[in-house]
C-alpha positions as CSV (number, residue, x, y, z in Angstrom):
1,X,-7.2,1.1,9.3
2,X,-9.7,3.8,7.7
3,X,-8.7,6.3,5.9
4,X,-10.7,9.7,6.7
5,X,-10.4,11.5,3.6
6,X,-12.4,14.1,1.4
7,X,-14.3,13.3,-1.7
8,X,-12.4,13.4,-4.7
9,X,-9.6,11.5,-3.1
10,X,-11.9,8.4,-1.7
11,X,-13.7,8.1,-5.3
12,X,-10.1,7.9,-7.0
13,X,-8.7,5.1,-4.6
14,X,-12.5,3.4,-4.7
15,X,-11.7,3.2,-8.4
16,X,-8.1,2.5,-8.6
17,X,-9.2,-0.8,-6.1
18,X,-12.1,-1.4,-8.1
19,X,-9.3,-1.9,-11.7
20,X,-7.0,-4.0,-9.4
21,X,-9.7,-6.1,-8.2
22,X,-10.9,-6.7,-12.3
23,X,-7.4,-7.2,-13.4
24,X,-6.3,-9.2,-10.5
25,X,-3.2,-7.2,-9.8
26,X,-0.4,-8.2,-7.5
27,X,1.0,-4.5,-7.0
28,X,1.5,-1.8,-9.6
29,X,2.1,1.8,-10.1
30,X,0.9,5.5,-11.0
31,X,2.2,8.4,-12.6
32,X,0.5,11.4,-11.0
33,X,2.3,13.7,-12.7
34,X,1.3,14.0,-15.9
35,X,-2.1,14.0,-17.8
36,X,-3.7,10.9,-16.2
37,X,-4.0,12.4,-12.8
38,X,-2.7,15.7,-11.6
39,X,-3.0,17.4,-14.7
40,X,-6.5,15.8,-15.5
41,X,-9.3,18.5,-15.7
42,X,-11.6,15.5,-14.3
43,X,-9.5,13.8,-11.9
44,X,-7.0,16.5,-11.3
45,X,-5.4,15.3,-8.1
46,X,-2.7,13.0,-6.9
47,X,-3.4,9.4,-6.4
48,X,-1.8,9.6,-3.0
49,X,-4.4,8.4,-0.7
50,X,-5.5,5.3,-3.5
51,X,-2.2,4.0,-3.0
52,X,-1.6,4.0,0.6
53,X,-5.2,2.3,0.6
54,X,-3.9,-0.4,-1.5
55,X,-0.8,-1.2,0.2
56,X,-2.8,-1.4,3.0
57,X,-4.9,-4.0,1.0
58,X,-1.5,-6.0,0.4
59,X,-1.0,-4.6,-3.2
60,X,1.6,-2.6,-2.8
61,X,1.6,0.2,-5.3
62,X,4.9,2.9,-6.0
63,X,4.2,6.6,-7.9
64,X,5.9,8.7,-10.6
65,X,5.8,5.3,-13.0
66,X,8.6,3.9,-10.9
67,X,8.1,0.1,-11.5
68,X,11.3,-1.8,-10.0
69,X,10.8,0.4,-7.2
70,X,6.6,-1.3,-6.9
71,X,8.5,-4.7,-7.7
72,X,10.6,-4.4,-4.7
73,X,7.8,-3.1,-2.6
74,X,5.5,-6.4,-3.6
75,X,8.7,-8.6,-2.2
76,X,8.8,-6.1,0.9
77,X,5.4,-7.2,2.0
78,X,5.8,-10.8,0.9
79,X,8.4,-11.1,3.0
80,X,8.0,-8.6,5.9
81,X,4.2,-8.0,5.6
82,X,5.2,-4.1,5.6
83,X,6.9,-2.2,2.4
84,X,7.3,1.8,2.5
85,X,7.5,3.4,-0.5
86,X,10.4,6.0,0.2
87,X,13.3,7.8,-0.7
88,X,16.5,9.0,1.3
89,X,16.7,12.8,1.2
90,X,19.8,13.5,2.9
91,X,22.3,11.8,5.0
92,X,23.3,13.2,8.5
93,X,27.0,12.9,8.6
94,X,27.3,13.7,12.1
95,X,24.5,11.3,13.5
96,X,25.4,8.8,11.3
97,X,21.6,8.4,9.7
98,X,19.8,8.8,6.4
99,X,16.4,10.4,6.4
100,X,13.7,8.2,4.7
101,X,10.6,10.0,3.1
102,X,7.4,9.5,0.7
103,X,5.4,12.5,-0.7
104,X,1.9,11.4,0.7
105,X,2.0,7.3,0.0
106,X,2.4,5.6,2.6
107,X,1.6,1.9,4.1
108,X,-0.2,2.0,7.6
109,X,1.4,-1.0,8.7
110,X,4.7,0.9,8.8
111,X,2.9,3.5,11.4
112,X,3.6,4.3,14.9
113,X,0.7,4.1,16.9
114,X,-1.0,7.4,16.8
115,X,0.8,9.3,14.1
116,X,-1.1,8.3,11.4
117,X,-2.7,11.1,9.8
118,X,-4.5,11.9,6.2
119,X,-4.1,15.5,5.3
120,X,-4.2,17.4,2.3
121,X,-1.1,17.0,0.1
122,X,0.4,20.7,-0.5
123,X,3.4,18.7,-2.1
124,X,2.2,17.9,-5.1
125,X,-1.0,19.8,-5.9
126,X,-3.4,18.9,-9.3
127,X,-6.1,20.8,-10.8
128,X,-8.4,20.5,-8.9
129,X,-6.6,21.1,-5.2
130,X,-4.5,19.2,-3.5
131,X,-6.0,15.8,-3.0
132,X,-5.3,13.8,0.2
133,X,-2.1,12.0,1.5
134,X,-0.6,10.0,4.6
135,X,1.2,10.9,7.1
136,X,3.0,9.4,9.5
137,X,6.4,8.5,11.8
138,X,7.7,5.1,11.0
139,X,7.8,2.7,13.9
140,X,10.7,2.5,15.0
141,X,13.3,-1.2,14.7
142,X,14.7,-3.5,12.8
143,X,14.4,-3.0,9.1
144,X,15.5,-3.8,5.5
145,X,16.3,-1.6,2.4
146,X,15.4,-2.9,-0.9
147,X,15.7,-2.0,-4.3
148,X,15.5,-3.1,-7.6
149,X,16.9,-2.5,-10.9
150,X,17.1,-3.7,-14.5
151,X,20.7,-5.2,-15.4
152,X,22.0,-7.3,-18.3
153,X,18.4,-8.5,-19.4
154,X,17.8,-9.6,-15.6
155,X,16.8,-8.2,-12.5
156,X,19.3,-7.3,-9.7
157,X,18.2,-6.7,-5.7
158,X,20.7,-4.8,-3.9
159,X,19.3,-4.5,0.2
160,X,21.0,-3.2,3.2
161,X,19.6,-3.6,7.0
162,X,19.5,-1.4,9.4
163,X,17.7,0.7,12.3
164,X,14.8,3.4,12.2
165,X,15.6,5.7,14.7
166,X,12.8,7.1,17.1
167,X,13.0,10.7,15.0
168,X,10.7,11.7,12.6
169,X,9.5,15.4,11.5
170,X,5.3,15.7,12.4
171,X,5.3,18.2,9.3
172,X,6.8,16.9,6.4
173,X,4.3,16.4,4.6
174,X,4.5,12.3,4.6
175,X,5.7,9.5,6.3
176,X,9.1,9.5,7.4
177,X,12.1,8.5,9.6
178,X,15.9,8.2,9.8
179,X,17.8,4.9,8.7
180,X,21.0,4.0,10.7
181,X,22.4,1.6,8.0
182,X,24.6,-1.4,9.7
183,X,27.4,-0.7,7.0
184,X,29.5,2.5,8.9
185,X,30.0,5.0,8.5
186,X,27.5,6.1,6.5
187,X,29.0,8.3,3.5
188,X,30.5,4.9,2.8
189,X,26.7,2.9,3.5
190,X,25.1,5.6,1.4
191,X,28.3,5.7,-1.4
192,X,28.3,1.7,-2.0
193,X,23.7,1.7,-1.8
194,X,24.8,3.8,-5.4
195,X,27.3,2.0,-6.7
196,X,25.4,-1.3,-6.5
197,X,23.0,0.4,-9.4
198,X,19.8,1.3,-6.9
199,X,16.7,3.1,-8.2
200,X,15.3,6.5,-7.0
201,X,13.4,4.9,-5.0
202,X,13.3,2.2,-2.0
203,X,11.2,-0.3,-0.4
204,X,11.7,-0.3,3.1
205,X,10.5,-3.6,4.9
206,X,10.3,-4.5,8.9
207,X,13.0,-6.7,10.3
208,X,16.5,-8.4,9.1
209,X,16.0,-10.2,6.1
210,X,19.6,-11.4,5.3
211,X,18.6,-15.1,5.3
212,X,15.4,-14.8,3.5
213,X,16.7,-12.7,0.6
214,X,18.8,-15.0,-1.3
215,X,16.9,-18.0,-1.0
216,X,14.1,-15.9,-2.7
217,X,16.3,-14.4,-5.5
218,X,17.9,-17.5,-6.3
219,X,14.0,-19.1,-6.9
220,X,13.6,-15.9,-8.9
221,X,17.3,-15.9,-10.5
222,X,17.8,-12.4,-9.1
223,X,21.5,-10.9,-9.1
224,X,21.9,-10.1,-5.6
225,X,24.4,-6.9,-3.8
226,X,24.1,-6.5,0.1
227,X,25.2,-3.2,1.2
């Protein structure tokens, strides 16, 4: 899909491409918020828009220097061919939902027809302005959590399936939706997703991947939790 963005945020994802493509990464991730990019009197904007671009390139990226969370986004779209770089921001005791968001970064795959949108990210502003994110609802189906995290010199993958609901919020500032984990009720979905040691952030991918999930981390000698 194109991406109809300003200026400054098109020549930082043109670059960012351009160092994947010489380095012949898989996936990776950024830290916008610091001196490389938001704070950077010559960049000085968020690399929102380069990483939804590169997701959408297959190269998944993550933000904020969160590397488990770009390693579970690079098995996301390996297995699913879709992996949303998100977070839950609050769970919804009475529906019985989480809700699932990103700050601007965003893979277009993961889009409901029509709601994808690039706007200006008031979120997280740099420098020089606000730079240019995604937005969008996520479609709405079948779906996996995943998330990884260092332990005892290894790696372990903790997942959970589940259901995006049809909601989403047109003016949140980034792509988003509500997660109905499988696991009820959901205090205890969301209380036992934190006690199996998950990161900050998720990778959410399309369908139930249950089966496919251990025969990958036993190829990759992954300790494994389902939630």
């Amino acid at each position: 899909k194109e991406f109809a963005a300003h200026g400054p945020s098109l020549e930082l994802a043109d670059a960012l491409c351009r160092l994947v493509r010489d380095r012949n990464a898989a996936g990776g991730t950024v830290n916008c918020h610091g001196p490389c990019f938001r704070d950077n009197d010559v960049i000085g904007i968020p690399a929102c828009l380069a990483v939804s671009v590169l997701t959408a390139q297959n190269i998944p990226f993550s933000c904020t220097g969160d590397l488990p969370a770009a390693m579970a986004l690079f098995l996301a779209k390996f297995l699913s061919g879709r992996a949303q770089y998100c977070e839950f921001y609050t769970p919804d005791l009475t529906n019985g939902h989480v809700l699932l968001a990103a700050g601007g970064e965003g893979d277009p795959a993961w889009a409901t027809d029509g709601t994808l949108q690039v706007r200006a990210n008031e979120l997280y502003p740099g420098v020089r302005g606000p730079g240019d994110g995604v937005q969008f609802a996520l479609e709405p189906g079948r779906a996996t959590l995943l998330s990884m995290s260092p332990r005892g010199g290894g790696w372990r993958l903790a997942w959970a399936t589940g259901l995006i609901d049809a909601k989403s919020h047109a003016n949140l500032g980034g792509p988003n939706g509500y997660f109905r984990f499988d696991r009820t009720p959901v205090e205890q979905a969301t209380s036992e997703w934190l006690q199996a040691g998950t990161t900050h952030h998720h990778a959410l991918a399309r369908g139930d991947l249950d089966i496919e999930i251990p025969i990958l981390a036993t190829f990759l000698t992954l300790d494994t939790v389902r939630v």
